[in-house]
C-alpha positions as CSV (number, residue, x, y, z in Angstrom):
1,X,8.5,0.7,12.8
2,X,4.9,0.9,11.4
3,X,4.7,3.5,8.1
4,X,2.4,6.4,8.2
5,X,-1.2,6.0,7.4
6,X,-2.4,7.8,4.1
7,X,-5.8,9.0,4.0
8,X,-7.2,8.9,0.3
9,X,-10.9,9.2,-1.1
10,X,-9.9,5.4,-2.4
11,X,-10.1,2.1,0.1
12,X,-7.1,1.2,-2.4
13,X,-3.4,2.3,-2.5
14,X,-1.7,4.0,-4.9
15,X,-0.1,1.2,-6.1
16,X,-3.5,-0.3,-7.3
17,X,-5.2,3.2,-8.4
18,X,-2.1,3.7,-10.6
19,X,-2.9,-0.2,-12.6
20,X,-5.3,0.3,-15.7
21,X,-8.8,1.3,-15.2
22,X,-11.2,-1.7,-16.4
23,X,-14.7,-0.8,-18.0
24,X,-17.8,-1.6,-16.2
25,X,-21.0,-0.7,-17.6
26,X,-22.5,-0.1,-13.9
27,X,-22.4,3.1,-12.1
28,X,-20.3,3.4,-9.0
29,X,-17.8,0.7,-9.5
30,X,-14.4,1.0,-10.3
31,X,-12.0,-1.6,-11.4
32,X,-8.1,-1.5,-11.4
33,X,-6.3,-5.0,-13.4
34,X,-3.8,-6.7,-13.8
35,X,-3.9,-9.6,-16.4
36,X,-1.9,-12.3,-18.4
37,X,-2.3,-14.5,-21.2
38,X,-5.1,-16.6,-18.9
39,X,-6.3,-15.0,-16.3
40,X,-7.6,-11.4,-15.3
41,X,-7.5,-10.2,-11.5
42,X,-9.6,-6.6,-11.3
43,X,-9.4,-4.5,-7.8
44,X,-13.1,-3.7,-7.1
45,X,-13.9,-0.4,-5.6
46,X,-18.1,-0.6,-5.1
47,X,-20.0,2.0,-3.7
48,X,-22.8,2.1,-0.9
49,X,-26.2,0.9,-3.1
50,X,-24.7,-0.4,-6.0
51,X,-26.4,-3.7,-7.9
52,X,-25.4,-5.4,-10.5
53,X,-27.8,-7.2,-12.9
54,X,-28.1,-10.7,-14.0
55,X,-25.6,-11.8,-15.9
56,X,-23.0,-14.5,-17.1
57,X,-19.2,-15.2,-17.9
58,X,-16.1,-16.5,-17.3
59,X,-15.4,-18.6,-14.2
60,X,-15.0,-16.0,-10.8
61,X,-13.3,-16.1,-7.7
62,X,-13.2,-13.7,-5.0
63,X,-12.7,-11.9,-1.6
64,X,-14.6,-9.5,-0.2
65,X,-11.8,-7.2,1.8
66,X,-14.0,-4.4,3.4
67,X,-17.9,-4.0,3.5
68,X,-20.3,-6.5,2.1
69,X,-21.9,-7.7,-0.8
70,X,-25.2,-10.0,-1.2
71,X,-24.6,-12.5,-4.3
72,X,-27.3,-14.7,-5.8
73,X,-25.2,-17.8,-8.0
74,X,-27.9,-19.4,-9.7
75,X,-31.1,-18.8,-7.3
76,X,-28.4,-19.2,-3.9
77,X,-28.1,-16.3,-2.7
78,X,-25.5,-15.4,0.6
79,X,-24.3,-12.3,2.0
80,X,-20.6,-12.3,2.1
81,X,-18.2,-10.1,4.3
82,X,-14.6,-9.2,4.9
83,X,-12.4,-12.6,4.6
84,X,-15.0,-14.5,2.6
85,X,-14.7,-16.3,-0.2
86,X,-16.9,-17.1,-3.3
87,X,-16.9,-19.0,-6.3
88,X,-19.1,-18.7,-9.6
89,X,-19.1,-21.6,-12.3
90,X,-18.3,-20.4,-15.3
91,X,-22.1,-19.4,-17.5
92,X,-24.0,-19.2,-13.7
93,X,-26.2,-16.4,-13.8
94,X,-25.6,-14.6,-10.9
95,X,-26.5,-10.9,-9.7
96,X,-24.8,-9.1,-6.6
97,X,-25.6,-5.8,-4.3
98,X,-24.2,-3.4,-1.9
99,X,-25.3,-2.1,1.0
100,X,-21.9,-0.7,2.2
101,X,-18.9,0.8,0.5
102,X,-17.2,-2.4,-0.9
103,X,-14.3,-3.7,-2.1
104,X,-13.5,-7.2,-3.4
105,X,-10.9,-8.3,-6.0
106,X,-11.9,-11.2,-8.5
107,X,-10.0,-13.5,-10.2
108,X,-11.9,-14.3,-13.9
109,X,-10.3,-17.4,-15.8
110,X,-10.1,-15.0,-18.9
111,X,-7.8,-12.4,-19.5
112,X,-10.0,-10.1,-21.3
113,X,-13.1,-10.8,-19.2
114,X,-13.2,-6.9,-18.9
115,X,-11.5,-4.4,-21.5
116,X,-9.3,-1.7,-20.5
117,X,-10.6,1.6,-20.4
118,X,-8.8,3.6,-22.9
């Protein structure tokens, strides 16, 4: 027997809006985590037109889930949709956009690559 659909505003279930809020210092994205002594794995909710700027970090892995995101990894840039994978080197500058409601979840080989909103 198939459970009921639940319509939300969020592409996530409750399960994942109820995890800790990350902060993200880019309008229109909102982050849920879970994290250990190693790694951080943050629940992406991107909205339609969002970019993030250049920047650097930790090692990231990922999957986009729904919608699409364009992400330039040193100069390479590829447009990446539901079931895709990507990789970023740890230090690779690297920029991403969206030009649909998105949502990925990442993997960062740090557990504190993002703090907790408070």
């Amino acid at each position: 027997m198939e459970s009921p659909k639940i319509k939300t505003e969020s592409l996530l279930p409750a399960e994942i809006t109820s995890l800790p809020k990350v902060e993200i210092p880019v309008a229109g994205i909102t982050g849920y985590c879970l994290s250990n002594h190693e790694k951080q794995i943050v629940f992406f909710e991107i909205e339609e037109g969002v970019s993030v700027p250049d920047h650097s970090h930790c090692a990231q892995s990922g999957t986009v889930v729904s919608g699409e995101m364009t992400l330039d990894v040193e100069g390479q840039t590829n447009l990446y949709q539901p079931g895709d994978v990507y990789r970023i080197p740890q230090g690779a500058r690297h920029r991403a956009s969206f030009s649909k409601r998105t949502f990925v979840i990442d993997l960062f080989d740090a557990p504190d690559r993002y703090p907790v909103a408070s």
